[in-house]
C-alpha positions in Angstrom: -12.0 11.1 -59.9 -10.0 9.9 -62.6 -9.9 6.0 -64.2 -6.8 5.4 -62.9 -7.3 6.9 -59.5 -10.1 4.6 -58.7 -8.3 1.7 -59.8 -5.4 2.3 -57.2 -7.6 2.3 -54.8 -9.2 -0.6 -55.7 -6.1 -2.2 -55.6 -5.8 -0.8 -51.8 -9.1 -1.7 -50.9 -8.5 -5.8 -52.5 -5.7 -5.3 -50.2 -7.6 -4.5 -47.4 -10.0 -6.9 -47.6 -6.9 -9.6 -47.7 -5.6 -8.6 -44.6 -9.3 -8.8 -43.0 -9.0 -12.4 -44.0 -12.2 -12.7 -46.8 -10.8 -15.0 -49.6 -9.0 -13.9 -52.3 -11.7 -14.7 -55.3 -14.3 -13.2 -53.1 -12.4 -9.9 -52.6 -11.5 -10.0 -56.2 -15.4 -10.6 -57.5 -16.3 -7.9 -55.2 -13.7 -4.6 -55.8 -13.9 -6.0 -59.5 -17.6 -5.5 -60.2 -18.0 -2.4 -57.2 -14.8 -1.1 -59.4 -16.0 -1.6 -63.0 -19.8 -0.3 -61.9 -18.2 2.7 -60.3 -16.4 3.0 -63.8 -19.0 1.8 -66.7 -21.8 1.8 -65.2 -24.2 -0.8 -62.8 -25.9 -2.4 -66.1 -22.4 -3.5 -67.8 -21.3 -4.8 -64.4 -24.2 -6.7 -64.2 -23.9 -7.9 -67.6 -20.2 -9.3 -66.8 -21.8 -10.9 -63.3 -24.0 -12.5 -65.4 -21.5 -13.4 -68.3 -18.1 -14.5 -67.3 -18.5 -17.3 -64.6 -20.2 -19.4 -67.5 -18.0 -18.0 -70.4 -15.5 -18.5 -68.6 -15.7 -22.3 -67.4 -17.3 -24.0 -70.0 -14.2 -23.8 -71.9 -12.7 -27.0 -72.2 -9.4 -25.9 -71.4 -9.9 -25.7 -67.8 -10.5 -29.5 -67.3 -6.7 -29.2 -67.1 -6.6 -28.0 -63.8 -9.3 -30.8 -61.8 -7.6 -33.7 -63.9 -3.9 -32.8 -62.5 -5.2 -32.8 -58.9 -7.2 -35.5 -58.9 -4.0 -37.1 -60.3 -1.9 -36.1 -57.4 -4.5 -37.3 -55.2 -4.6 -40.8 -56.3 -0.7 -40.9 -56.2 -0.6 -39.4 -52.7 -2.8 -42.3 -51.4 -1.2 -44.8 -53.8 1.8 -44.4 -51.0 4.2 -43.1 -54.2 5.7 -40.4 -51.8 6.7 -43.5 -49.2 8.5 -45.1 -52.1 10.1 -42.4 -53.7 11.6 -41.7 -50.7 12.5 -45.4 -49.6 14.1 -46.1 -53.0 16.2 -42.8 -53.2 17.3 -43.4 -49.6 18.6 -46.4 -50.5 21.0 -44.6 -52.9 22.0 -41.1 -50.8 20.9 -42.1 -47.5 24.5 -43.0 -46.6 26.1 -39.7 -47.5 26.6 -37.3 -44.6 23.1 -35.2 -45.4 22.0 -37.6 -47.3 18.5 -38.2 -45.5 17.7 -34.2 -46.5 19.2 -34.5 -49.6 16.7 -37.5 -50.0 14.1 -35.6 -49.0 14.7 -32.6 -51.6 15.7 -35.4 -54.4 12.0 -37.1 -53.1 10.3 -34.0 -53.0 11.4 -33.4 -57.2 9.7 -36.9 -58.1 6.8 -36.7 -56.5 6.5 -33.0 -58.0 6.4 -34.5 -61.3 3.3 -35.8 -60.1 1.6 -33.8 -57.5 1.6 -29.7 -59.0 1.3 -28.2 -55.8 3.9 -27.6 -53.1 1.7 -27.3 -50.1 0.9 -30.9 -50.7 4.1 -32.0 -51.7 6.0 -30.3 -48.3 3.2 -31.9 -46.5 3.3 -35.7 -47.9 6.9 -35.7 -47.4 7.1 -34.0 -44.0 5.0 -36.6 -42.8 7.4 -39.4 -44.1 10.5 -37.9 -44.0 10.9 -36.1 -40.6 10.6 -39.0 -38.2 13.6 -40.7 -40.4 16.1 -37.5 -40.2 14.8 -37.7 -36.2 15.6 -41.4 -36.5 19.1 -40.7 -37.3 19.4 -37.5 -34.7 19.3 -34.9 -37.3 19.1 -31.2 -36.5 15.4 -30.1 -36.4 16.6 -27.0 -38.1 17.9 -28.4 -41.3 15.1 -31.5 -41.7 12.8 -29.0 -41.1 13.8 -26.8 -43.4 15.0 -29.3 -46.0 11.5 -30.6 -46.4 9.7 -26.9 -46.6 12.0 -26.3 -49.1 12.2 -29.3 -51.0 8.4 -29.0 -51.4 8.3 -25.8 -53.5 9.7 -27.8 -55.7 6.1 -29.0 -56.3 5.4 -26.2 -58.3 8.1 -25.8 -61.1 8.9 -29.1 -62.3 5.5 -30.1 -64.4 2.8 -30.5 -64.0 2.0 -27.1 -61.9 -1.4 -25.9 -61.2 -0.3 -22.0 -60.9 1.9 -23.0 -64.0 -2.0 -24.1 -65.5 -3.5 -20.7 -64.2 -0.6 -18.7 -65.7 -1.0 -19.9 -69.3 -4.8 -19.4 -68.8 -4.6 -15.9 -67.3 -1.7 -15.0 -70.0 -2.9 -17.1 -72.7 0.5 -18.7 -73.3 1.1 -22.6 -73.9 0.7 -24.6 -71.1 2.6 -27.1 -72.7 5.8 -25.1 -73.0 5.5 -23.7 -69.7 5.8 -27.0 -68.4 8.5 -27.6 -70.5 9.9 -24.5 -69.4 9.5 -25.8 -66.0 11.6 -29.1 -65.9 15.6 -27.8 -66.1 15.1 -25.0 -63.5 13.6 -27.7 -61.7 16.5 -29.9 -61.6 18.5 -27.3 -61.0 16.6 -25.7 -57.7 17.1 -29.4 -56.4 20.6 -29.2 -57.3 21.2 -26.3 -55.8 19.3 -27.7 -52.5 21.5 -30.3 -52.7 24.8 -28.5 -52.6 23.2 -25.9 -49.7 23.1 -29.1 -47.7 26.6 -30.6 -48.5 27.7 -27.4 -47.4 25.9 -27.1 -44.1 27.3 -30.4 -43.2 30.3 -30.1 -44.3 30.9 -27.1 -41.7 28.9 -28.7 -38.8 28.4 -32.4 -39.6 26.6 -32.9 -36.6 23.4 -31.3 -38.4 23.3 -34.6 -41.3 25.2 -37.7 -39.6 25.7 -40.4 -41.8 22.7 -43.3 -42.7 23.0 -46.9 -43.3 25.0 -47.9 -45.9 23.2 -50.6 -48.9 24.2 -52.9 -51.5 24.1 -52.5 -55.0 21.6 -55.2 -55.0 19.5 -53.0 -52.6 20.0 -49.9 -54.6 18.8 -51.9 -57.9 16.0 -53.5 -56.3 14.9 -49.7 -54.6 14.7 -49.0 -58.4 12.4 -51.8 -59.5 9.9 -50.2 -56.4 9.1 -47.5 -58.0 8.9 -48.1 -61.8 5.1 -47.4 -61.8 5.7 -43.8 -61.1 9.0 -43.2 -63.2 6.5 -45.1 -66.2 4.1 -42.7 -65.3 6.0 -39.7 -65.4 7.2 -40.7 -68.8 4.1 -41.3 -70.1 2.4 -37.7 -69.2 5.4 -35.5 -69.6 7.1 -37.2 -72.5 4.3 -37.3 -74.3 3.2 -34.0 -73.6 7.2 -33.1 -74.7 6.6 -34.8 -77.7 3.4 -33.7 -78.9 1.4 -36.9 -78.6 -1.6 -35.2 -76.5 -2.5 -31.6 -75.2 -2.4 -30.8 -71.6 -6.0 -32.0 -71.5 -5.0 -36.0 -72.5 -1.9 -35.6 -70.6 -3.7 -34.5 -67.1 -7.0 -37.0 -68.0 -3.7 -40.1 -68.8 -2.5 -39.1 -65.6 -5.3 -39.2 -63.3 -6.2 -42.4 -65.1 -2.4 -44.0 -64.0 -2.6 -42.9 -61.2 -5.4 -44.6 -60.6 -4.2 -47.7 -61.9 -1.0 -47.4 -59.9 -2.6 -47.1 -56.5 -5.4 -50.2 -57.5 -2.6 -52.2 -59.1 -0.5 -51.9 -55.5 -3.6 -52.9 -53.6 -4.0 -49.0 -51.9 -7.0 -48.4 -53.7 -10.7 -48.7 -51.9 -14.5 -47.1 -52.4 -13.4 -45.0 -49.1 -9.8 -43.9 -51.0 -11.5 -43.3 -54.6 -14.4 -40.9 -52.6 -12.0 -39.4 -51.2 -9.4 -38.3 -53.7 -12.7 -36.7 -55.8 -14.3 -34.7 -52.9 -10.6 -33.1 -52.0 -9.8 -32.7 -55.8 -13.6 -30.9 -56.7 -12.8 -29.0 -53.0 -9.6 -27.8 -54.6 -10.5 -27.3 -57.7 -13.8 -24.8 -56.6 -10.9 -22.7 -54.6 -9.0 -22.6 -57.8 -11.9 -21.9 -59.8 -13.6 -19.3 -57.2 -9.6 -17.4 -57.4 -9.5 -17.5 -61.0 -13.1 -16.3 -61.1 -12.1 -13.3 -59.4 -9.4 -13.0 -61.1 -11.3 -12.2 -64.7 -13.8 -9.8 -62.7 -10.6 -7.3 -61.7 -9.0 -7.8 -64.6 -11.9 -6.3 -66.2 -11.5 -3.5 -63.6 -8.2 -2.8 -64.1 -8.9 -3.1 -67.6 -11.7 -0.1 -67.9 -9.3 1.5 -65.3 -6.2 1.5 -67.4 -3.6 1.0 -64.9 -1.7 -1.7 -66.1 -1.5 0.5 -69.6 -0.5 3.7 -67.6 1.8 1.6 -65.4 3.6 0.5 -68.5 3.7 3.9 -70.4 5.2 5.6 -66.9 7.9 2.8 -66.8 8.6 3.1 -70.1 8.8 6.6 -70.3 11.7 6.6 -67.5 13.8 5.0 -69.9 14.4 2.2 -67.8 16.7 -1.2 -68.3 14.2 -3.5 -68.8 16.0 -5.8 -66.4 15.6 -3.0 -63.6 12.1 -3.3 -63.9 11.6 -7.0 -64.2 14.0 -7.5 -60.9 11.5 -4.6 -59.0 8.2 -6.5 -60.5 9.8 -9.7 -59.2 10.9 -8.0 -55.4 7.6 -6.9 -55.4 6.1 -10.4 -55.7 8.6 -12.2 -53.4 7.7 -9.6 -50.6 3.7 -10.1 -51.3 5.2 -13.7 -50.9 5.8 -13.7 -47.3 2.5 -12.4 -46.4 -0.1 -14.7 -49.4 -0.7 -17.8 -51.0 1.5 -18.4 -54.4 -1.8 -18.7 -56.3 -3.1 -15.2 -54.8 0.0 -13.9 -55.9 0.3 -15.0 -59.5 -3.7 -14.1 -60.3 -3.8 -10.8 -58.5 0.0 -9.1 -60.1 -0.1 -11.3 -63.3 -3.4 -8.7 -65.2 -1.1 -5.7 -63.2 2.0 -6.8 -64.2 1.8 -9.0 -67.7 1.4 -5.8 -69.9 4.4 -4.3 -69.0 6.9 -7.5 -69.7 4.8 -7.4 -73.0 5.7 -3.7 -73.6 9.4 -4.4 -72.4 9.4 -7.6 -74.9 10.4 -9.9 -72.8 9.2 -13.5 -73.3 6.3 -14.6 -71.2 7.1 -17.7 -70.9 10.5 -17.2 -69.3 8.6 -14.4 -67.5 6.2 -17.2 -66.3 8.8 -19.7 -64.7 10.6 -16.5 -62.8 7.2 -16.1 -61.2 6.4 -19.3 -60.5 10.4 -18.5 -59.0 9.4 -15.9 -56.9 6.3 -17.8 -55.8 8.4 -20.5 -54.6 10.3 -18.3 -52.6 7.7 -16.5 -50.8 6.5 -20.5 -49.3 9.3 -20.7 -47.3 10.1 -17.1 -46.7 8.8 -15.6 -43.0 6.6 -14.4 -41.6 4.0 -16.6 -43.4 5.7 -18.5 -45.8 2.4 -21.1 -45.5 5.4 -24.4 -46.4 7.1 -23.4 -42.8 4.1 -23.6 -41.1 2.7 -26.8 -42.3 6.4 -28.2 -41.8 5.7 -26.7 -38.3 2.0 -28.2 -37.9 4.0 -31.8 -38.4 6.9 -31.2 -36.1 5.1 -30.8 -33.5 5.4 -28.5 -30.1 8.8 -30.2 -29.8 10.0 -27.8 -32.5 9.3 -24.1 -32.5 8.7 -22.3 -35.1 11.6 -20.0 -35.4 13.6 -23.3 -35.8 11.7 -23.8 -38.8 12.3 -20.2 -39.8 16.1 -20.9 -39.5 16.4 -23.6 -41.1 14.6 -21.9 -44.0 17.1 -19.3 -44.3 20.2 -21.0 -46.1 17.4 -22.4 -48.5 16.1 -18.5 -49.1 19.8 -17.8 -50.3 20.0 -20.6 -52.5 16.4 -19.4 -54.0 18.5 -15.9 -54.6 21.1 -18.0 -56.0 18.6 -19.7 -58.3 16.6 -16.9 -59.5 19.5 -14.6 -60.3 20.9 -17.5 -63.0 17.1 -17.6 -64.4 17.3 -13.9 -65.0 21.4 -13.9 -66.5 20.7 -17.0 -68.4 17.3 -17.3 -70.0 18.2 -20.1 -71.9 18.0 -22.3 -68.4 14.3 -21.7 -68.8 13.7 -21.2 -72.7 16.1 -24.2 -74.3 13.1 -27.2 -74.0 10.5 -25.2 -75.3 12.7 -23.7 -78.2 13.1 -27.4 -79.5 9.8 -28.0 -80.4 8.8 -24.5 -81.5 
């Protein structure tokens, strides 16, 4: 049986094992050292068992990745999402949508804080849902507003599957997350005017909120300046080459934790906490990524990313035919696994082939994160729409959810097709500091 052939079914068999619900990194460490044993041999296999895991994390690198979430924990019980969403509704909320467009515009701040979209959909379901209900919204659009609005999560900075990316690819962190923040803003955007439309044709779905002074709006500001400082102070000096992604994610954690002490939300009990969930995240990520090096090393010794790209290129294909059929391929993985499955188990396939095709990796690394995005809140397991779901309650089913997703999806199409024409959307931040 040929290199190749076993790796295929390797692939099947990971597969497989998904479906029979085993965890990712455990099905990966598995086929990956069955696969390169069957390959190279039991001893070599061994030798990588033995090898990697410590190789692997003492690298001081990967502090990145525990410093961000424990960062996003100490925000989430500092109440920042609560205020965020307070001080923009006091500037939109009047607007006919304007409590989902609060939401999205919420979801985009607490983003720049959080890196992870499960979390961010969650935090703000919790506090935005029972306003929209307040003010008789549709359960279809604040439903679906708030799954949406927390993919943001993972495209504007900082990102944990951005952080894997970079470590899988070995591209800059940094300029991923720079890459990160315009189609950011403009996914929101885009959100945005998908609502204004929806109520504009039915505006029954988004009434109207209270209206507020100027005084109001300008004091809604001054509530949340200890998050916009902090933001500034990890991106922008990330931006501006002041610390690596290291300093930045250890600054951050450290702000956030004097955020949430200096507003009084900070106890032994809250500090405990926000460790335990960040080390509980951060062995998930780890025990993923893990799994991740042991099949790439099968695939490696199996050639198939290497005859994958030598059969694309040899059908003489536009580049952009293949990128769009790597990225279709991810979005429909998308509805069935985790974003973070996705990216580490295509990323070792797929990565050698953008290289082959010379496109940039970077740009290649926000249209994944893209894809990624879309596959949360794309049925039938898009996991945002089912925590969205988890929160509504049995008062809303989840098909409701499901179709208030939909007009999101089309804007996702929307957004990803102007990353692909325009490059630039992605690749203008980090070009000014290359």
């Amino acid at each position: 049986m040929s290199p190749f052939v076993v790796g295929c079914l390797g692939m099947l068999v990971l597969i497989l094992t998904i479906c029979a619900r085993i965890p990712i990194g455990v099905g990966m460490v598995l086929v990956g050292t069955a696969g390169f044993a069957l390959l190279s041999g039991l001893e070599p296999a061994l030798g990588i068992a033995q090898g990697v895991p410590y190789e692997t994390f003492v690298q001081y690198s990967y502090s990145v990745v525990p410093l961000f979430l424990l960062m996003g924990q100490f925000a989430f019980k500092s109440g920042v999402s609560e205020d965020l969403y307070w001080a923009v509704s006091k500037w939109m909320g009047s607007l006919k949508g304007g409590l989902a467009m609060v939401t999205v515009a919420a979801c985009s701040g607490f983003a720049a804080i959080c890196g992870s979209s499960v979390a961010c959909a969650a935090t703000m379901g919790v506090v935005a849902l029972p306003e929209m209900r307040k003010y008789k919204y549709s359960n279809a659009l604040a439903t679906g507003a708030i799954a949406a609005g927390g993919t943001i999560g993972i495209m504007i900075p900082p990102s944990t599957v951005m952080v894997l990316y970079g470590i899988i690819t070995e591209q800059s962190i940094g300029s991923l997350f720079m890459a990160g923040f315009l189609p950011g803003i403009l996914q929101a955007v885009l959100y945005m005017t998908t609502i204004a439309i929806l109520v504009h044709r039915n505006p029954e779905l988004g009434p109207r909120g209270e209206a507020c002074s100027l005084r109001e709006k300008v004091h809604a500001v001054g509530r949340v300046w200890g998050v916009l400082t902090l933001f500034a102070v990890v991106i922008g000096g990330l931006y501006a080459g002041i610390f690596t992604p290291n300093e930045a994610a250890g600054i951050g954690a450290f702000g956030a934790f004097l955020l949430s002490f200096f507003k009084k939300q900070m106890s032994w009990k809250i500090f405990t906490n926000s460790l335990t969930e960040s080390v509980k995240t951060t062995g998930m990520c780890y025990m993923i990524l893990l799994g991740a090096m042991f099949f790439g090393y099968f695939l490696a010794v199996s050639r198939v990313p290497n005859e994958l790209a030598t059969l694309i290129l040899d059908l003489h294909v536009n580049a952009y035919v293949v990128l769009v059929s790597i990225l279709l391929i991810m979005v429909l993985l998308g509805c069935f696994m985790d974003s973070m499955a996705i990216v580490l188990l295509t990323v070792p396939i797929f990565f050698p082939v953008v290289q082959q095709l010379n496109l940039d990796p970077i740009w290649f690394g926000i249209l994944v994160v893209k894809v990624t995005e879309m596959g949360l809140i794309t049925p039938p397991v898009g996991l945002n729409l089912f925590v969205i779901k988890g929160i509504a309650g049995n008062s809303t089913p989840i098909q409701t959810v499901f179709r208030g997703a939909m007009p999101f999806v089309l804007a996702d199409v929307v957004h990803l097709s102007l990353l692909i024409i325009f490059p630039q959307i992605s690749l203008f931040l980090p070009s000014l500091l290359s």
